[in-house]
Each structure stands twice: as structure tokens, then as C-alpha cells.
PyMOL CGO cylinders between C-alpha atoms (Angstrom):
from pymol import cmd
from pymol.cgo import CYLINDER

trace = [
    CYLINDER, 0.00, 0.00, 0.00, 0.82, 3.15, -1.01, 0.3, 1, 1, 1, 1, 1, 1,
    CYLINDER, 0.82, 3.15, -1.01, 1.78, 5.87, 1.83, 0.3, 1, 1, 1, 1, 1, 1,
    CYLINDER, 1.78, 5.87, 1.83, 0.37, 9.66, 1.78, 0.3, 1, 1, 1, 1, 1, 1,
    CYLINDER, 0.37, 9.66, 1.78, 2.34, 11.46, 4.47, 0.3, 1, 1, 1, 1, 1, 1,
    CYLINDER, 2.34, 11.46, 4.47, 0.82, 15.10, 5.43, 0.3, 1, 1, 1, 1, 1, 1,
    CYLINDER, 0.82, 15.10, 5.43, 1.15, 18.02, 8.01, 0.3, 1, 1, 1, 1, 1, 1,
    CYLINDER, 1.15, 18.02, 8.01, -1.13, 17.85, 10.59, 0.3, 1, 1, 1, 1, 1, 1,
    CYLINDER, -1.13, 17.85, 10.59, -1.85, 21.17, 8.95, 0.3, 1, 1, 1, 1, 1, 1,
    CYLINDER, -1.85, 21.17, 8.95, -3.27, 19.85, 6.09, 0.3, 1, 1, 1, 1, 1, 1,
    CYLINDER, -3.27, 19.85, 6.09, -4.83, 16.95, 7.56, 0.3, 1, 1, 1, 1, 1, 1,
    CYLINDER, -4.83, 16.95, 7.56, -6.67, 19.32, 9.77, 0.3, 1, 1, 1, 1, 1, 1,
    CYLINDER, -6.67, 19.32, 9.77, -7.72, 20.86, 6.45, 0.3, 1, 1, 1, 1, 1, 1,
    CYLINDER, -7.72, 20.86, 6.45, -8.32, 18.28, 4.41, 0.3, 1, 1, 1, 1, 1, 1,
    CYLINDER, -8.32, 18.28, 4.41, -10.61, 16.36, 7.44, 0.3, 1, 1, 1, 1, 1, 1,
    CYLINDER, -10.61, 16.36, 7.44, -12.45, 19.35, 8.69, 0.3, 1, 1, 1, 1, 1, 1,
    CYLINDER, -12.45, 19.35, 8.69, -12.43, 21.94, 5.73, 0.3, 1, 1, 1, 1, 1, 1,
    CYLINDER, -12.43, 21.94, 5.73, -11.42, 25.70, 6.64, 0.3, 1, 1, 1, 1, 1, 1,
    CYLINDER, -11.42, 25.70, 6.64, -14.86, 26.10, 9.04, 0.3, 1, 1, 1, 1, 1, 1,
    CYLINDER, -14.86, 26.10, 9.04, -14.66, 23.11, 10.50, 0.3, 1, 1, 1, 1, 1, 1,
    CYLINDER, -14.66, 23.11, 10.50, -13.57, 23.05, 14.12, 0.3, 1, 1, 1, 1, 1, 1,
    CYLINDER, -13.57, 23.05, 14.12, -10.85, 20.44, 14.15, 0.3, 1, 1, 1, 1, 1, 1,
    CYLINDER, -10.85, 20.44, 14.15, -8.86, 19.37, 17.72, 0.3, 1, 1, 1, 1, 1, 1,
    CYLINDER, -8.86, 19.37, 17.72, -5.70, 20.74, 18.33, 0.3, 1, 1, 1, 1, 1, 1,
    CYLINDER, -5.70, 20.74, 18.33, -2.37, 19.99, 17.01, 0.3, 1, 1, 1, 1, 1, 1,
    CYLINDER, -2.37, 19.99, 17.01, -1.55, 18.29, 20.03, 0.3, 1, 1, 1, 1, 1, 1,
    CYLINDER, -1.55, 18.29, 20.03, -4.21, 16.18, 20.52, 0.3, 1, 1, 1, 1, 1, 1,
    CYLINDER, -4.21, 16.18, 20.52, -3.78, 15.33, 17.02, 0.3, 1, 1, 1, 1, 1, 1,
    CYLINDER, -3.78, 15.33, 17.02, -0.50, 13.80, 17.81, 0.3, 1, 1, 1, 1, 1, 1,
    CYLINDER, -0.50, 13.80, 17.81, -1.52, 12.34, 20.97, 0.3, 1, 1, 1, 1, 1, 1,
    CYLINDER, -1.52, 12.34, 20.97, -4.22, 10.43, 18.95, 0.3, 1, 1, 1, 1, 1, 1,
    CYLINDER, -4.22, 10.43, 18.95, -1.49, 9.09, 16.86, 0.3, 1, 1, 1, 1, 1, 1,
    CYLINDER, -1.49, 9.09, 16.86, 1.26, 8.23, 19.78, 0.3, 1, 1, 1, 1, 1, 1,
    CYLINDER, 1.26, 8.23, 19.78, -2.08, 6.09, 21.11, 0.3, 1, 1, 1, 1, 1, 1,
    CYLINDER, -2.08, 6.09, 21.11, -2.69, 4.68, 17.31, 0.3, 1, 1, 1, 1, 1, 1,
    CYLINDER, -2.69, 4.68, 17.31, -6.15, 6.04, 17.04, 0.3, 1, 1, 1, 1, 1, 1,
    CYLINDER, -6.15, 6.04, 17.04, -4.67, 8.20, 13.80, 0.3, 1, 1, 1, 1, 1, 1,
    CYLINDER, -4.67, 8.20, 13.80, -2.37, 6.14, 10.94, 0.3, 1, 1, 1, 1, 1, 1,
    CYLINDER, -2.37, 6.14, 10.94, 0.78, 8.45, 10.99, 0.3, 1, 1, 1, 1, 1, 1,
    CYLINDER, 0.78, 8.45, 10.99, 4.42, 8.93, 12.29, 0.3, 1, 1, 1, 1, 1, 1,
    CYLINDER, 4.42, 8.93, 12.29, 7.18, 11.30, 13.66, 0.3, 1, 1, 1, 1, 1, 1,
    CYLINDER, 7.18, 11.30, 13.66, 10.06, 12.13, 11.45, 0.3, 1, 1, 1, 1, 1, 1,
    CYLINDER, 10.06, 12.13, 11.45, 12.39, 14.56, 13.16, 0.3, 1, 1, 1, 1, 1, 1,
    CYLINDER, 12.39, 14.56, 13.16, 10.49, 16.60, 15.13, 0.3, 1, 1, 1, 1, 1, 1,
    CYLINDER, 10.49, 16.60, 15.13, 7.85, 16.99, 12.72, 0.3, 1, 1, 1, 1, 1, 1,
    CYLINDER, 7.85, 16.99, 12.72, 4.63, 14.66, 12.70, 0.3, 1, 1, 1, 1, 1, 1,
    CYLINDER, 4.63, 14.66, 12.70, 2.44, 13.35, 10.10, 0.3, 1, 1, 1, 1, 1, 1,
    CYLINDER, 2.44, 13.35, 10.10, -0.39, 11.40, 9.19, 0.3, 1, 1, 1, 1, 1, 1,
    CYLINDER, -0.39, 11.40, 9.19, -0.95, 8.53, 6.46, 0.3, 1, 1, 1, 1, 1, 1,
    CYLINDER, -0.95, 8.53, 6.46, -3.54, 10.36, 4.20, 0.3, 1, 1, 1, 1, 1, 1,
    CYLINDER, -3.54, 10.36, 4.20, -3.99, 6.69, 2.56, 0.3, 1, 1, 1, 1, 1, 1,
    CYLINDER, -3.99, 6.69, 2.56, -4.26, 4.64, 5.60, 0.3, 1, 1, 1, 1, 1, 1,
    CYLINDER, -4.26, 4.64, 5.60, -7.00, 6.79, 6.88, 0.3, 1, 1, 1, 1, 1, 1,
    CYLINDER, -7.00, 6.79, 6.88, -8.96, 7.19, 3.93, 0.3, 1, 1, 1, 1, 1, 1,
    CYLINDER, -8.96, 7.19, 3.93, -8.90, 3.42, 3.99, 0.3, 1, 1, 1, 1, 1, 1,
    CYLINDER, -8.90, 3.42, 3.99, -9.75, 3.12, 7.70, 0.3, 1, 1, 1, 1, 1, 1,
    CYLINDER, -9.75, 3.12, 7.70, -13.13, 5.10, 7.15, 0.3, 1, 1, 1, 1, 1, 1,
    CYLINDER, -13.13, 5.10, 7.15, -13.78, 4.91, 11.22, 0.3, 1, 1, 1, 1, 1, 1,
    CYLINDER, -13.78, 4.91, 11.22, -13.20, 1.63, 11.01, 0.3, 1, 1, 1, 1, 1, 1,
    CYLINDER, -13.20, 1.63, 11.01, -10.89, 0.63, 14.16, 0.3, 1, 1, 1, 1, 1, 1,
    CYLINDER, -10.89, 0.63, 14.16, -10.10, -2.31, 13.27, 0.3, 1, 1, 1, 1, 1, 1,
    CYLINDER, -10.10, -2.31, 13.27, -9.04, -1.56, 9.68, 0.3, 1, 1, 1, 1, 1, 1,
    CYLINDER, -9.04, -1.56, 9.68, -7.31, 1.24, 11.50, 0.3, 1, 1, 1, 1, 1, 1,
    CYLINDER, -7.31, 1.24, 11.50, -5.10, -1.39, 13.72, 0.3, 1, 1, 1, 1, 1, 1,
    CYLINDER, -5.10, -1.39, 13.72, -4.40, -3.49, 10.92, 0.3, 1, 1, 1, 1, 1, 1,
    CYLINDER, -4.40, -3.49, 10.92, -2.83, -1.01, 8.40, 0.3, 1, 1, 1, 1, 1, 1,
    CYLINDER, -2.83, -1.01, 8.40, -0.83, 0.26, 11.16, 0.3, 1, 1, 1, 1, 1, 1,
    CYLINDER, -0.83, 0.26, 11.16, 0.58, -3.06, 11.92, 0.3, 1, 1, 1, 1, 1, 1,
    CYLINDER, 0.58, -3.06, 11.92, 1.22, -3.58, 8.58, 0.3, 1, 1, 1, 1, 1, 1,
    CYLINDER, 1.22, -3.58, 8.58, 2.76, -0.08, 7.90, 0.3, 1, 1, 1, 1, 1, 1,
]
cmd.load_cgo(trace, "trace")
């Protein structure tokens, strides 16, 4: 599978549109330390699999397995 790696910026963006009320950055990256969000810290930067959660649609489990298998 293919791997889409964006800012948390643009995932905020992208999920919630620009009036959408999206959580914070940090939560954001707490969800994905506690793999509720597909995604990964490089340097000191974080960002989240774009694919991998398109694929998940809210599904959990799907969500667990494609991080397994990332």
C-alpha cells in the first residue's frame, strides 16, 4: 500500500475543511502516539498517512491493521 504522508496542517484541512472546528495539534499527535490516527514522527515533525485513513473510514479495526502492517 501506497503511503500519503501530510502536516497535521493539512490533515486538519483536508478532514475538517477551513470552518470546521478540528482538535488541536496536540491532541492530534496524541491520537497518533495512542494509534487512534495512521501516521508517524520524522524529526520533530509529525504526520499522518492520508492513505491509511482514507482506507480506515472509522473503522478501528481496519485502523489497527494497516498500522501493523505499515
Amino acid at each position: 500500500m501506497k503511503r500519503e504522508l501530510i502536516k497535521i496542517s493539512e490533515f486538519r484541512r483536508r478532514r475538517w475543511g477551513e470552518n470546521g472546528t478540528p482538535p488541536c495539534s496536540q491532541a492530534i499527535r496524541n491520537y497518533i502516539r495512542d494509534g487512534k490516527l495512521p501516521g508517524e514522527q520524522i524529526g520533530k515533525l509529525w504526520y499522518i498517512d492520508w492513505a491509511a485513513f482514507n482506507k480506515s473510514a472509522g473503522n478501528e479495526l481496519v485502523a489497527m491493521v494497516l498500522k501493523g502492517a505499515a
